[in-house]
C-alpha positions in Angstrom: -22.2 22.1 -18.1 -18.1 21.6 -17.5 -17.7 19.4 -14.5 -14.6 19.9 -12.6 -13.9 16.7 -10.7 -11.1 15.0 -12.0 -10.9 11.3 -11.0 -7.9 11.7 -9.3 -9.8 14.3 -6.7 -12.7 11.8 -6.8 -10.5 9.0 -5.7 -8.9 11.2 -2.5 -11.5 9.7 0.4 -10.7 6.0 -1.4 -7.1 6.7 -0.9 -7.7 8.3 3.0 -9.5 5.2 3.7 -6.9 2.8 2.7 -4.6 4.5 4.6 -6.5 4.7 7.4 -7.1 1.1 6.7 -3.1 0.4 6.7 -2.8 2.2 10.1 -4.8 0.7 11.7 -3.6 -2.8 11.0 -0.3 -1.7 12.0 -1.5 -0.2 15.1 -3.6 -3.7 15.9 -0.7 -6.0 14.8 1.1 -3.6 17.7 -0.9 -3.6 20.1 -2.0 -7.1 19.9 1.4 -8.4 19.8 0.9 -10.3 16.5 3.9 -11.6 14.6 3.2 -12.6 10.8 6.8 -14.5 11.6 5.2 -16.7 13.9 1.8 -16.7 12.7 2.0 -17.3 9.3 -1.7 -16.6 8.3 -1.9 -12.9 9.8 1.1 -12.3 7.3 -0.8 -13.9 4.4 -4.4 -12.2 5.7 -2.1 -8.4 5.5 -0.4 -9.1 2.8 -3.0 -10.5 0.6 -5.4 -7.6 1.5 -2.8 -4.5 1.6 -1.1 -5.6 -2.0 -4.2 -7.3 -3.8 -7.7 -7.0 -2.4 -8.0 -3.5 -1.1 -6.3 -1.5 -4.0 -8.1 -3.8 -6.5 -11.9 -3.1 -4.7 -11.3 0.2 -4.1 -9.8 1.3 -7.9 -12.9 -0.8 -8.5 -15.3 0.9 -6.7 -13.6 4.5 -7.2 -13.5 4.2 -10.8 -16.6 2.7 -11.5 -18.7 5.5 -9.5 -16.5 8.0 -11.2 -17.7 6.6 -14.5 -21.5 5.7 -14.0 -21.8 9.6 -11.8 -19.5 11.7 -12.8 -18.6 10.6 -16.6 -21.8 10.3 -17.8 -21.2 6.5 -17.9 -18.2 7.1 -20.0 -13.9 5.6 -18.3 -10.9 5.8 -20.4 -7.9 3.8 -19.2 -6.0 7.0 -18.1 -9.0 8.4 -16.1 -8.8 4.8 -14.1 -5.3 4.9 -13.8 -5.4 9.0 -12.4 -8.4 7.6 -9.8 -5.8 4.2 -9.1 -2.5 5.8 -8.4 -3.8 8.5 -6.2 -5.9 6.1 -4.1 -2.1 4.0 -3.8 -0.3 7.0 -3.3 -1.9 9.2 -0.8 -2.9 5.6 1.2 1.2 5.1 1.4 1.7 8.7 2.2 -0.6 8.4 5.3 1.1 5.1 6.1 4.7 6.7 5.8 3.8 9.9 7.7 2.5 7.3 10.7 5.4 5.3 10.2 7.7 8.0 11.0 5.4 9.3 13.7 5.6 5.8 15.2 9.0 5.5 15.3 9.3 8.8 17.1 7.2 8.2 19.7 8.1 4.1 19.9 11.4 4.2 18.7 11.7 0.3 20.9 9.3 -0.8 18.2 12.6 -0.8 15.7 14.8 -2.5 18.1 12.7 -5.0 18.9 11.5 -6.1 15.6 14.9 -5.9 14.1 15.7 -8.6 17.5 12.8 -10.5 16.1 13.8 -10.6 12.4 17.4 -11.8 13.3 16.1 -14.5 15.3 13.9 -15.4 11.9 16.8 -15.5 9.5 18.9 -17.6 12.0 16.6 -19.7 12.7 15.5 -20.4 8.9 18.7 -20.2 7.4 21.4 -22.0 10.7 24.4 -22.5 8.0 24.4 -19.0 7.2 27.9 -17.2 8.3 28.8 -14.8 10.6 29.6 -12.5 7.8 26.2 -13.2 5.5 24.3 -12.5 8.8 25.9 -9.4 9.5 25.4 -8.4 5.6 21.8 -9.1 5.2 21.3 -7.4 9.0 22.4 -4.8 7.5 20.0 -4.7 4.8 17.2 -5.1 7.2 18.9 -1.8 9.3 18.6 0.2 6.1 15.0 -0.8 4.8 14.1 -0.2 9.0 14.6 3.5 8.6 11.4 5.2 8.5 13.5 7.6 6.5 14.0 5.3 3.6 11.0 2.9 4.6 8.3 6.0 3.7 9.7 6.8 0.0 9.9 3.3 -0.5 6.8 2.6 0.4 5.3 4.9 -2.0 7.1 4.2 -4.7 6.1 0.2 -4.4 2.3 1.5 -3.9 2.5 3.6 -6.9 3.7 0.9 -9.2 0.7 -1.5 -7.1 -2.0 1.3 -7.7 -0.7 1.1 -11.9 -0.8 -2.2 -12.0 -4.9 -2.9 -10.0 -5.3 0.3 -12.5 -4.5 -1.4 -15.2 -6.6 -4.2 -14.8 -9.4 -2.3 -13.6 -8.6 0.3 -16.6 -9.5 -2.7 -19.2 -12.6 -3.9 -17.3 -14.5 -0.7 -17.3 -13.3 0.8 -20.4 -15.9 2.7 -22.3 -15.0 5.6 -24.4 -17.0 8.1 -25.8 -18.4 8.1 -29.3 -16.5 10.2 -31.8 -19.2 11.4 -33.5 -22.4 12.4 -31.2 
């Protein structure tokens, strides 16, 4: 019998979840008025999670029950790396779409962390110039734009999701015999 589940459509709740996951820390870090700039271990807590833990457990997880219920216990690399991506992806889609939904309805939120960030770079860097200040502000104005923040965000999950996908790809790699 021809199954039709493809591990990329296997992997869509994995990749709602971690974008559910991602809005909600946003949301908490909001409401709860945490700044990774002044507390340095909610930065390293997101960070590690969002970029290694969560992408690696759940390409893991995805890919694993893919192979040992779907596959009939057999994973190539490119069937990890369809389930990997598309967990990344649709997890930054989610996040973007919010993003740009936040900034509509909160559009302070911008103002106030861009406020915050200056404050950061002045403080860390004091013999930085007028000029340099106003250049990397700039920068942070640019990256700020939900617009350009969304896409980006995407593309830096995609290359995440190849890269967990990759690893995970070469862990549970188990091709079918030629000859049966």
């Amino acid at each position: 019998m021809e199954k039709n589940i493809t591990p990329a459509k296997h992997a869509l709740s994995y990749g709602v979840t971690f974008g559910i996951i991602l809005v909600l820390e946003f949301v908490l870090m909001y409401v709860l008025n945490i700044d990774p700039s002044e507390n340095a271990w909610a930065g390293v807590v997101m960070n590690l999670l969002n970029y290694l833990v969560l992408p690696f457990a759940l390409t893991y997880i995805a890919a694993n029950k893919f192979k040992k219920e779907i596959n009939d216990g057999f994973l190539s690399i490119s069937e990890t790396l369809k389930a990997g991506v598309s967990i990344t992806v649709l997890a930054a889609l989610i996040y973007g779409v919010f993003y740009i939904l936040f900034d509509f309805i909160f559009p302070e939120f911008k103002e106030e962390l861009f406020e915050k960030i200056q404050q950061v770079t002045i403080k860390q860097n004091p013999a930085m110039t007028a000029e340099q200040l106003k250049m990397s502000m700039k920068f942070v104005k640019i990256f700020m734009n939900p617009y350009i923040a969304a896409p980006f965000t995407v593309v830096m999950y995609a290359v995440i999701g190849l890269i967990h996908s990759l690893i995970v790809g070469v862990i549970l790699k188990k091709d079918k015999p030629i000859f049966e």
